[in-house]
C-alpha positions in Angstrom: -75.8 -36.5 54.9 -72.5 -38.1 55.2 -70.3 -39.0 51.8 -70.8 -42.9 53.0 -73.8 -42.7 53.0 -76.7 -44.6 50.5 -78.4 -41.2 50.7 -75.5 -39.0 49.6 -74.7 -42.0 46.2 -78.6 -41.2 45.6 -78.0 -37.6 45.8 -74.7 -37.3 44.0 -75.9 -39.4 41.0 -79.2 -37.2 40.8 -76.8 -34.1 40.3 -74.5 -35.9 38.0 -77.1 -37.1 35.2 -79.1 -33.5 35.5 -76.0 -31.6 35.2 -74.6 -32.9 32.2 -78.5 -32.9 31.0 -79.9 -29.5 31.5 -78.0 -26.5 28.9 -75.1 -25.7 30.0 -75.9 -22.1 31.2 -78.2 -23.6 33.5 -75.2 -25.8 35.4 -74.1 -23.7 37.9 -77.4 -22.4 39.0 -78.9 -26.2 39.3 -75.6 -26.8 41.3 -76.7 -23.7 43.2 -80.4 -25.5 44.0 -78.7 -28.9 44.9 -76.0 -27.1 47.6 -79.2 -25.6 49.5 -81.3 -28.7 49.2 -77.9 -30.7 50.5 -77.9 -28.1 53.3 -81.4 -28.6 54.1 -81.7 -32.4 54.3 -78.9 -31.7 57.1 -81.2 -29.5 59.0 -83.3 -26.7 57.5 -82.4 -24.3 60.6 -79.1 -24.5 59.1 -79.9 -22.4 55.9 -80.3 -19.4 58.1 -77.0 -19.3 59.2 -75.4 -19.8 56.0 -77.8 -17.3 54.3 -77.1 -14.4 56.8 -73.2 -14.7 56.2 -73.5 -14.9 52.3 -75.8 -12.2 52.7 -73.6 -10.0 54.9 -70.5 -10.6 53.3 -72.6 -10.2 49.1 -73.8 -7.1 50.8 -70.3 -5.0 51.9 -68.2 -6.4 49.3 -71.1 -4.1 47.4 -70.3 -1.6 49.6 -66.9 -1.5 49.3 -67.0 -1.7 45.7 -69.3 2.0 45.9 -66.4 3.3 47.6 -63.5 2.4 45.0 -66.0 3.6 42.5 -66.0 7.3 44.4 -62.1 7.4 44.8 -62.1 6.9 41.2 -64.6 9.1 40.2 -63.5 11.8 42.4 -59.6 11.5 41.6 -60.6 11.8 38.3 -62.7 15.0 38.6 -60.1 16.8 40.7 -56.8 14.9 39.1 -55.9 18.9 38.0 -56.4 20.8 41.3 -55.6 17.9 43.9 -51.7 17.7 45.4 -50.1 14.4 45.8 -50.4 15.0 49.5 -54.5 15.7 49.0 -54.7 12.9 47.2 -52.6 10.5 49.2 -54.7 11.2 52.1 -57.9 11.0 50.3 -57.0 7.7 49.7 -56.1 6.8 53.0 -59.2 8.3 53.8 -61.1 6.0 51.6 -58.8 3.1 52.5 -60.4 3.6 56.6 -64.0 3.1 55.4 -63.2 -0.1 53.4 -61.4 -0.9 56.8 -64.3 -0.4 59.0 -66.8 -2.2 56.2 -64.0 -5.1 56.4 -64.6 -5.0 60.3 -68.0 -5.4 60.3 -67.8 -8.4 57.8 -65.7 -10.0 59.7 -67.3 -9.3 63.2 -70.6 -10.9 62.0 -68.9 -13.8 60.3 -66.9 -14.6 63.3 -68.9 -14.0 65.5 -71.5 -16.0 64.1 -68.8 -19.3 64.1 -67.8 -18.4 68.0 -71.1 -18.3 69.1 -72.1 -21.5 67.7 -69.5 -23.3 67.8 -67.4 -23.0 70.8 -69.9 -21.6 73.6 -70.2 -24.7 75.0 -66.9 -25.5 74.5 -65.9 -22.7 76.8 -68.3 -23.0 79.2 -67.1 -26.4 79.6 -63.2 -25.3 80.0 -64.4 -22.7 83.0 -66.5 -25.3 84.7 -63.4 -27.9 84.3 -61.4 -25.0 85.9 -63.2 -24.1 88.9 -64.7 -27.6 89.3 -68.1 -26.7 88.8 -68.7 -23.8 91.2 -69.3 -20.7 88.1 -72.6 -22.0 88.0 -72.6 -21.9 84.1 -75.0 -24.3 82.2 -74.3 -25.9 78.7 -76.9 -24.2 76.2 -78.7 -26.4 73.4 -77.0 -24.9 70.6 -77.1 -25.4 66.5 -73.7 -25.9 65.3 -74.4 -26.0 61.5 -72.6 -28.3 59.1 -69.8 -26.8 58.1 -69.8 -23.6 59.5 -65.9 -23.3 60.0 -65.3 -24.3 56.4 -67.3 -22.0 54.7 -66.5 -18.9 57.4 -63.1 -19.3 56.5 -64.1 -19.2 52.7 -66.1 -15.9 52.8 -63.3 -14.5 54.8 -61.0 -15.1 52.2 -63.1 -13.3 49.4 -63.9 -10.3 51.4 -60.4 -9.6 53.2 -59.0 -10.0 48.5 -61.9 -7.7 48.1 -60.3 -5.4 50.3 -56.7 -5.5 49.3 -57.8 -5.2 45.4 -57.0 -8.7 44.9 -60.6 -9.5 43.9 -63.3 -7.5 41.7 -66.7 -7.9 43.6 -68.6 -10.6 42.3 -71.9 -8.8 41.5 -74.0 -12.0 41.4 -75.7 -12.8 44.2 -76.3 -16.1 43.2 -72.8 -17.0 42.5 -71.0 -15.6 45.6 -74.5 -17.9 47.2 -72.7 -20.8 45.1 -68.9 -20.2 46.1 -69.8 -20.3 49.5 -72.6 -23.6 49.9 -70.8 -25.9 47.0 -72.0 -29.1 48.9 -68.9 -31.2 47.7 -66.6 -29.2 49.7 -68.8 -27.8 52.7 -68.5 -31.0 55.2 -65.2 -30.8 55.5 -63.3 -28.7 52.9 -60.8 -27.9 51.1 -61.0 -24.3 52.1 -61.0 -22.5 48.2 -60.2 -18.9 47.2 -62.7 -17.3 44.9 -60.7 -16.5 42.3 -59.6 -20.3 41.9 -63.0 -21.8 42.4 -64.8 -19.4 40.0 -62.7 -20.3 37.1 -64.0 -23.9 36.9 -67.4 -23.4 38.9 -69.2 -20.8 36.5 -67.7 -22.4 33.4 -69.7 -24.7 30.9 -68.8 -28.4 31.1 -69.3 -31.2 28.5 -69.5 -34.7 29.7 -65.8 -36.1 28.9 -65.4 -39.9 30.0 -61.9 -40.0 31.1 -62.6 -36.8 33.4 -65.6 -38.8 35.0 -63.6 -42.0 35.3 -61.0 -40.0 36.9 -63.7 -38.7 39.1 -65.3 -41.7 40.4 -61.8 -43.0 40.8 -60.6 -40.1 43.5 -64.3 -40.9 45.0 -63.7 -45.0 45.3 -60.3 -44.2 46.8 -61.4 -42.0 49.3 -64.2 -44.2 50.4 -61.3 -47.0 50.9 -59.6 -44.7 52.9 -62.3 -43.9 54.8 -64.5 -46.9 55.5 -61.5 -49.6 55.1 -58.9 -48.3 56.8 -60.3 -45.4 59.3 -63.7 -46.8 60.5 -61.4 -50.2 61.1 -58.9 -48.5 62.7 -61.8 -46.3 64.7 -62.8 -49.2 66.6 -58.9 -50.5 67.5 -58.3 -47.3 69.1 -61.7 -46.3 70.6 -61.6 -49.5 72.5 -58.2 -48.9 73.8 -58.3 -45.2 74.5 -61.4 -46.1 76.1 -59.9 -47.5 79.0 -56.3 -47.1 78.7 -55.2 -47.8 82.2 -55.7 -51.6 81.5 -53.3 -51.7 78.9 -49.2 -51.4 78.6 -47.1 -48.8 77.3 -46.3 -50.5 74.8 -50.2 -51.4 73.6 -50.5 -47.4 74.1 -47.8 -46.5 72.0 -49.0 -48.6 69.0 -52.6 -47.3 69.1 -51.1 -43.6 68.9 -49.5 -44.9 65.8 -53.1 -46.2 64.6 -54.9 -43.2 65.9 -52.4 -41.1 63.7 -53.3 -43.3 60.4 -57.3 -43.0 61.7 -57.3 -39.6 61.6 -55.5 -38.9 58.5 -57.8 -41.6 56.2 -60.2 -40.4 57.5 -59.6 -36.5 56.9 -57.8 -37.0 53.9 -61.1 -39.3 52.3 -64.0 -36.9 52.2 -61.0 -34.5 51.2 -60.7 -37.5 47.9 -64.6 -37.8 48.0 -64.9 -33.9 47.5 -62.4 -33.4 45.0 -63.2 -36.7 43.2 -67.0 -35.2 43.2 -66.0 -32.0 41.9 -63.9 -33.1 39.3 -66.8 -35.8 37.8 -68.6 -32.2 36.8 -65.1 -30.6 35.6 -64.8 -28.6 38.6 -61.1 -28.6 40.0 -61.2 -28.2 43.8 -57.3 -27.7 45.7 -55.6 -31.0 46.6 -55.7 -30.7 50.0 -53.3 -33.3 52.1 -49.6 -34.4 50.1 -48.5 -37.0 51.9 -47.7 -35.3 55.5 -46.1 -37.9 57.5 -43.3 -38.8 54.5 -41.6 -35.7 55.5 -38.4 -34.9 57.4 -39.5 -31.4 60.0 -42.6 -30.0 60.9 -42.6 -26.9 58.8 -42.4 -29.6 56.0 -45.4 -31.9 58.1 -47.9 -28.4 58.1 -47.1 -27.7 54.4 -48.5 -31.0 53.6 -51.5 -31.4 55.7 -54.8 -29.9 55.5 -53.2 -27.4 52.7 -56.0 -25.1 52.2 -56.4 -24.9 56.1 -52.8 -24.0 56.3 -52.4 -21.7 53.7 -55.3 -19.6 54.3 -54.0 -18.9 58.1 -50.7 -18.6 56.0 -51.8 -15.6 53.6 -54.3 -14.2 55.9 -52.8 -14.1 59.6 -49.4 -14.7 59.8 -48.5 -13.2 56.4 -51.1 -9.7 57.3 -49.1 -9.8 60.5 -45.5 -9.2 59.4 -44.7 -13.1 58.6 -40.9 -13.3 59.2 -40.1 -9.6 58.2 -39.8 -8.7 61.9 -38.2 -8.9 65.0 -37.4 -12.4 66.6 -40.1 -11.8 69.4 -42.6 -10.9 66.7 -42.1 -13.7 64.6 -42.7 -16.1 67.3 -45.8 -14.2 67.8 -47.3 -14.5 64.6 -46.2 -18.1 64.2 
C-alpha cells in the first residue's frame, strides 16, 4: 500500500478518527491491530516473517533479562564471601551468555534479511562474473515490505538490551508495536526504542494545531514526492534508458535531476511518515536536513538518511573502536 495511494488516505483516515475515538488506553493497542492489518493488505505471507523476528528477538531479550536477574541475585547472596577477582569474573562469566544470546538474535535477524533479500542479488553478481557458466538459477523469493527497516530497528533494542542501555520491555504486544508501526515500516526512519516508546505508549488528546501540523508535513511530502520526483522519474528514466543517444552534456544534467529524484522521493514518505505520526502525537526522528546544502561529505552523510546513518554510527563503527585506534583501523571501520 503505497502513501500515494487512495487506499493508504482510506486507511490513514480510518486510524485517525478511531484513535482519537476509542479511550485512550486502548490507542496503542488499536495502533497495534492497524500495523498488522497494513502488513497484511501488503501480503499476508509477509506477517510470518515479521512475527518470527519480533518473536525471536521478545524472546532473548527475556532471556537475557533472567540472566541479569541471577548476577544480581547471586552477588547479593555471596556479596560477603566473594573476592573482587570472583566476582569480576562471575560477571564476565555472565557477560559471555548475554553474548552468545545476543549472537543468536542477531544470527536469526540477519540472516532472515540476507536470505530474502539479497540471494538473488548475489546469484545475479556470480552469474554476471562468470558469464553465466555457475549454472545458478534465480529463486522466486518473498522479499517482505520493509524488512531492512524494521531488522535494523530490532537490532537496535536487543544490542541496548545488552549493553544495559535498555530495560527489557516485558510486553509482548508493545515490543510487537515498536517494531510493525506502519507509518515508518516502508521506508523508515530507523527509531531507537527508548525514543519511540516515549510518545508511542503515551495517551494522546486530539489537539488541532498538532494535527494541522501533521497533515501539513503529509501534503509536503506528497509534493515532494508526486510533483517533483515522479516528474523528474520520467526525465531521467527516459534518458538513462538509452543514454548512448544523447551528449555529455544531456548526461550530466540528468545526473543533476536523478540526484533531486532520489532525494524527493526518499525524503517524502520520510515527511509522509513523520507528518502521520505526528497527527496522533507520536514524534518519529527527522530523518534527511538538507544534505546537499553542505560543504564535505562527512557533513553530506550527517544530513542524509539520519537514522540510517546513525544507527551504523552507534552500532558498527562506534562498537568497533570508531576513531580511538590506529590509522589502519580507522579506515577499516569507516
Amino acid at each position: 500500500m503505497l502513501f500515494t495511494s487512495y487506499s493508504f488516505i482510506a486507511f490513514m483516515t480510518i486510524v485517525f478518527v478511531l484513535y482519537y475515538l476509542v479511550p485512550k488506553s486502548c490507542q496503542w493497542p488499536l495502533l497495534l491491530v492497524f500495523s498488522y492489518i497494513f502488513y497484511f493488505i501488503a501480503d499476508p505471507r509477509y506477517l510470518i516473517f515479521i512475527l518470527v523476528t519480533t518473536i525471536s528477538t521478545y524472546l532473548i531479550s527475556l532471556k537475557m533479562n533472567q540472566i541479569n536477574m541471577a548476577q544480581d541475585k547471586f552477588i547479593k547472596e555471596f556479596k560477603g564471601n566473594l573476592s573482587r577477582e570472583q566476582k569480576k569474573n562471575y560477571k564476565s562469566h555472565m557477560k559471555h551468555k548475554k553474548w552468545i544470546w545476543l549472537l543468536i538474535c542477531l544470527f536469526i535477524n540477519i540472516g532472515i534479511l540476507s536470505v530474502t533479500k539479497y540471494t538473488n542479488f548475489v546469484i545475479q553478481n556470480i552469474n554476471d562474473i562468470l558469464h553465466g557458466v555457475s549454472g545458478l538459477h534465480t529463486v522466486n523469493m518473498i522479499v517482505p515490505m520493509g524488512i531492512s527497516f524494521y531488522t535494523f530497528q530490532t537490532m537496535g533494542y536487543i544490542i541496548d538490551v545488552y549493553r544495559g542501555k535498555q530495560s527489557v520491555e516485558k510486553n509482548f504486544f508493545k515490543l510487537a508495536l515498536f517494531v510493525s508501526f506502519f507509518p515508518q515500516l516502508v521506508q523508515g526512519p530507523i527509531s531507537r526504542f527508548h525514543d519511540l516508546s516515549e510518545t508511542l505508549f503515551s495517551k494522546h488528546y486530539f489537539e488541532s494545531n498538532v494535527v494541522v501540523s501533521g497533515l501539513m508535513r503529509i501534503l509536503w511530502g506528497y509534493f515532494k514526492k508526486v510533483v517533483i520526483a515522479d516528474r523528474l522519474a520520467e526525465y531521467v528514466n527516459m534518458i538513462y534508458g538509452n543514454p548512448e543517444a544523447h551528449t555529455g552534456s544531456t548526461l550530466a544534467i540528468t545526473a543533476v535531476f536523478y540526484s533531486f529524484q532520489i532525494y524527493a522521493d526518499f525524503s517524502g514518505y520520510a515527511d509522509m511518515a513523520i507528518g502521520s505520526g505526528r497527527m496522533m502525537g507520536i514524534k518519529l526522528m527527522e530523518n534527511f536536513n538538507l544534505p546537499y546544502c553542505v560543504n564535505s561529505f562527512k557533513e553530506f552523510w550527517r544530513r542524509w538518511h539520519i537514522s540510517l546513518t546513525s544507527w551504523f554510527t552507534e552500532y558498527v563503527y562506534i562498537s568497533m573502536g570508531g576513531n580511538r585506534v590506529n590509522k589502519a583501523r580507522w579506515i577499516l571501520n569507516i
